[in-house]
C-alpha positions in Angstrom: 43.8 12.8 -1.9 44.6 9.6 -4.1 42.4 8.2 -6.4 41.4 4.5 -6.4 43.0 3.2 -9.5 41.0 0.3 -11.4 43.5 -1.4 -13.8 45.4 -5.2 -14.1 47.4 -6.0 -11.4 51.6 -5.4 -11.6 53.8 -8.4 -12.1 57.0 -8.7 -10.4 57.9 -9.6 -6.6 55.9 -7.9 -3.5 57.7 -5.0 -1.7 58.9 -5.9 2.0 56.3 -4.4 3.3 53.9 -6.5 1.7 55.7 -10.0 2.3 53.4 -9.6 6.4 50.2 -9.1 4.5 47.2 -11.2 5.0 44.3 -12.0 2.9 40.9 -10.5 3.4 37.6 -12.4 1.5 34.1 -11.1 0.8 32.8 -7.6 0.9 31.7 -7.5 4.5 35.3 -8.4 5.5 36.6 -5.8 2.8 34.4 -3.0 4.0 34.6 -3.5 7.6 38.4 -3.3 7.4 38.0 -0.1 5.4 35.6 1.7 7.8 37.8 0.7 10.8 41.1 2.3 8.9 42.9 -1.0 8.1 45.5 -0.5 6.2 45.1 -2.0 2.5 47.3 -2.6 0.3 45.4 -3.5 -2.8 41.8 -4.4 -3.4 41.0 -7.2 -6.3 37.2 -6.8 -7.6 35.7 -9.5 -10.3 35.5 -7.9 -13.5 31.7 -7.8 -14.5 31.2 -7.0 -11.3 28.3 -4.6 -10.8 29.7 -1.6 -8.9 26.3 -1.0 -6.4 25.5 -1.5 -2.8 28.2 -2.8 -0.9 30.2 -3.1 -3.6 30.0 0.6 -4.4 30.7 1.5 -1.0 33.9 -0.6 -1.1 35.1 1.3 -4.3 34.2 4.6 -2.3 35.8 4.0 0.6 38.7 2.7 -0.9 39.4 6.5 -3.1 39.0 7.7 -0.1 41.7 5.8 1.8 43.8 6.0 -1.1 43.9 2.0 -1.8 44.2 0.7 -5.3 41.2 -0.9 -6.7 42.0 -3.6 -9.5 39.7 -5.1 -12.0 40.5 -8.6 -12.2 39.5 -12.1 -14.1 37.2 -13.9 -11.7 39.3 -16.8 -11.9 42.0 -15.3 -10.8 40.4 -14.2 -7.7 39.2 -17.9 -7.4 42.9 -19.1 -7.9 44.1 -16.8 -4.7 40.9 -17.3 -2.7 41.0 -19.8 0.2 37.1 -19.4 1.0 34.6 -20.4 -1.8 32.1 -17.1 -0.8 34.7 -14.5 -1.9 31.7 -12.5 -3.5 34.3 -11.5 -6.5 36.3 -8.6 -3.6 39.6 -10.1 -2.5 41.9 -7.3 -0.3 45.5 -7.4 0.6 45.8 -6.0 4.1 48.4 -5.5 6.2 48.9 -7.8 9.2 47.1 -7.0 12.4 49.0 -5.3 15.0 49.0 -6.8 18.8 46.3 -5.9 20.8 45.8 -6.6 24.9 42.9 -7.6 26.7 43.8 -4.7 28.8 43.1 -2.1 25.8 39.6 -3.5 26.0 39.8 -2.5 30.1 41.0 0.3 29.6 38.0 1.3 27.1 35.3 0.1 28.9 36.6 2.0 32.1 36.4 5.2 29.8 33.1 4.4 28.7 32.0 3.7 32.4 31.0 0.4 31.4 31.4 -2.9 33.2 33.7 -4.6 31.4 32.5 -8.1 29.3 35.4 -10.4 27.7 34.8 -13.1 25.6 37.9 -16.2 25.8 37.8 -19.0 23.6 39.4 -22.1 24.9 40.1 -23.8 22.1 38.1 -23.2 19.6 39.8 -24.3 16.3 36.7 -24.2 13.6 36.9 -20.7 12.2 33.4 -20.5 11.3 32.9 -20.7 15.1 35.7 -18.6 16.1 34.7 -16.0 13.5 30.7 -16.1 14.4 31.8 -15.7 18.5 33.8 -12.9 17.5 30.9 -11.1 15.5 28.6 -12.1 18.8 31.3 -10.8 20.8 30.6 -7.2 18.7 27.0 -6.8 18.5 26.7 -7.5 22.4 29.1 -5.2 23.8 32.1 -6.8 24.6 35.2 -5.5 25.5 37.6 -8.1 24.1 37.9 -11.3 23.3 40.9 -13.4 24.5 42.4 -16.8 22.6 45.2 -18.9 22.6 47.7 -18.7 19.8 48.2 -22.5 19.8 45.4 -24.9 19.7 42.8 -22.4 18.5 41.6 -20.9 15.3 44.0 -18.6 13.0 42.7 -15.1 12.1 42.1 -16.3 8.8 40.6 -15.3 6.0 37.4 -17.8 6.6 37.8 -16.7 10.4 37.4 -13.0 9.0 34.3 -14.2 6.4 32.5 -15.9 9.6 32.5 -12.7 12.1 30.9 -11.3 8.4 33.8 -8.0 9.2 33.6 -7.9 13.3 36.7 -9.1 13.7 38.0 -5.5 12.6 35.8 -3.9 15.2 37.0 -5.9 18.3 40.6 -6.0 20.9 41.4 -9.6 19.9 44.2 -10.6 22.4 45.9 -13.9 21.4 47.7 -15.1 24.6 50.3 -17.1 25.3 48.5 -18.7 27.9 44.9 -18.6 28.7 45.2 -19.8 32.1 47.4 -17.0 33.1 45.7 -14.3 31.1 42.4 -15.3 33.0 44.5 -15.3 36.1 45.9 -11.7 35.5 41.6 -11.0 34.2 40.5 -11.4 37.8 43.6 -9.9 39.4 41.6 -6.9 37.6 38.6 -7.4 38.9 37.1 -9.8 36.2 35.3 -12.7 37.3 35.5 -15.8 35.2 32.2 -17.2 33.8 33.2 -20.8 32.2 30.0 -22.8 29.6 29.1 -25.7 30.1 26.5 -28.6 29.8 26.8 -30.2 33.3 27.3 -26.5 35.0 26.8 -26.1 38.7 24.8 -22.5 38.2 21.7 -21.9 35.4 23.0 -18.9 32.9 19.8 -17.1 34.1 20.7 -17.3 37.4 23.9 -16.3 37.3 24.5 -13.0 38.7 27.7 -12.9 37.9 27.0 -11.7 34.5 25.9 -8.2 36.0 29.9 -7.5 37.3 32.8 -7.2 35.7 33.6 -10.4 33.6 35.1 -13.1 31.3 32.7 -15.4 29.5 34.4 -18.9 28.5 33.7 -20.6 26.0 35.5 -24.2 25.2 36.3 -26.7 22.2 33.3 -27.9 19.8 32.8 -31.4 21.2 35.0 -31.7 24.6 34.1 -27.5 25.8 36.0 -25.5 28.7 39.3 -27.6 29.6 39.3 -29.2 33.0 42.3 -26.7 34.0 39.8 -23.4 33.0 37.2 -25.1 34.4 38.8 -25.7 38.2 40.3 -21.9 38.1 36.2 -20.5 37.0 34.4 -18.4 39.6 31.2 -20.1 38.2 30.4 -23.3 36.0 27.0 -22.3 34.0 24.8 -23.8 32.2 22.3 -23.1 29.3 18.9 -24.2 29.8 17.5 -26.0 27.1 14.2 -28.1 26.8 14.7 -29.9 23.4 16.1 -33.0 22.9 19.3 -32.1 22.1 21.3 -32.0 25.0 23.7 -29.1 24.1 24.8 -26.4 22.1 27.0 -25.6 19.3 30.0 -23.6 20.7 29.1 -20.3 18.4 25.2 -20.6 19.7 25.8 -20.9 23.5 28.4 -17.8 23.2 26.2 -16.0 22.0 23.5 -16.7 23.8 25.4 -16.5 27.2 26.5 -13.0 25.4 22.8 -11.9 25.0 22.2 -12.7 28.0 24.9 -10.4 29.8 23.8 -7.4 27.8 19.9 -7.8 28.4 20.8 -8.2 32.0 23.3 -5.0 31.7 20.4 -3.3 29.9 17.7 -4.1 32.5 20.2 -2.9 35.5 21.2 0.3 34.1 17.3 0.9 33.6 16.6 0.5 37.1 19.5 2.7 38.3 18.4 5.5 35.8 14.6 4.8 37.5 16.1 4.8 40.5 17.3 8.5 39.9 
């Protein structure tokens, strides 16, 4: 087993293999990518860096997986950065591979679960993106679908905001969202579109309890017009403030919390039932 090596970082060009690599920010992001068997290439800590709590479990994981640690001037981490909450851990990772929608189907079959997607129609703020994503994890779902043009890159800040989630979830980014939603219910999914002006209340939507694809749409405009025509079901979030909507990241995850407590409550009465 290799050792993680603590030392100043080599000069000279990057291998091939490196020249695909992306950039992964903060210790959440770092560790997350480590438990889930990421491949990293090289890990940067902050020099005066106190080697505890998450931090420690970094370094641990990292001997482990036989990834180079390097102790580094802060600044220099700050130079390479493109987030401002680095927390002093910078990781070179190798590029995600593709992943389908339908390896989420084919896991929640396995697991005899109904499955629950998550798509995001245009979500372009990856603070957004990044906290749907880490709703997307800590309810349940399946995977989450989004477009490669006109939506968020998985970027480092995308990877800071789902605070390491995205390393835990099938994220599908599709051509086309209209036709990956299309081939969804051709599986069985039914398609569950957000909105303000929906024609059905979230919490009485029984949808929710099938098999299904939760949409949620662009900060400002929401679901497209073209999503919205080709959606089983329009829904709404009640609300009794003044406000008269929600942030894009908030109604996901409440529409997401709302699945699984529904799930939750079914499968309880089925197991009464028995």
């Amino acid at each position: 087993m290799k050792r993680a090596r603590e030392g100043p970082p080599p000069g000279g060009r990057r291998s091939p293999s490196e020249l695909d690599e992306v950039q992964l920010e903060g210790r959440q992001p770092v560790r997350e990518a480590l438990r889930a068997g990421r491949q990293l290439h090289r890990i940067l800590i902050a020099e005066g860096a106190q080697t505890k709590g998450t931090l420690a479990e970094i370094v641990t994981l990292a001997r482990a997986a036989g990834v180079r640690v390097d102790r580094v001037p802060r600044a220099a981490i700050d130079a390479r950065a493109q987030t401002k909450a680095h927390q002093g851990v910078l990781a070179e990772a190798a590029a995600r591979a593709p992943a389908s929608w339908r390896d989420g189907l084919q896991r929640a079959r396995a697991a005899g679960e109904q499955p629950l997607f998550l798509a995001l129609d245009g979500v372009e703020d990856p603070h957004n993106a990044g906290a749907l994503v880490r709703s997307a994890e800590a309810f349940g779902a399946h995977a989450v679908l989004m477009p490669k043009r006109r939506s968020s890159p998985l970027s480092p800040a995308m990877a800071k905001a789902s605070a390491g989630a995205l390393e835990h979830v099938v994220i599908d980014q599709v051509s086309n969202l209209e036709r990956a939603l299309a081939s969804c219910r051709e599986e069985g999914l039914w398609i569950v579109a957000l909105a303000s002006d929906g024609d059905v209340q979230l919490d009485g939507c029984r949808l929710l309890e099938e098999p299904v694809v939760i949409v949620v749409g662009k900060e400002g405009s929401g679901v497209s017009s073209l999503i919205r025509k080709r959606a089983d079901v329009v829904c709404s979030i009640p609300i009794g403030g003044r406000v008269g909507s929600l942030n894009a990241s908030v109604a996901g995850a409440v529409a997401l919390w709302e699945t699984a407590r529904r799930r939750r409550v079914l499968r309880g009465s089925n197991s009464a039932e028995k």
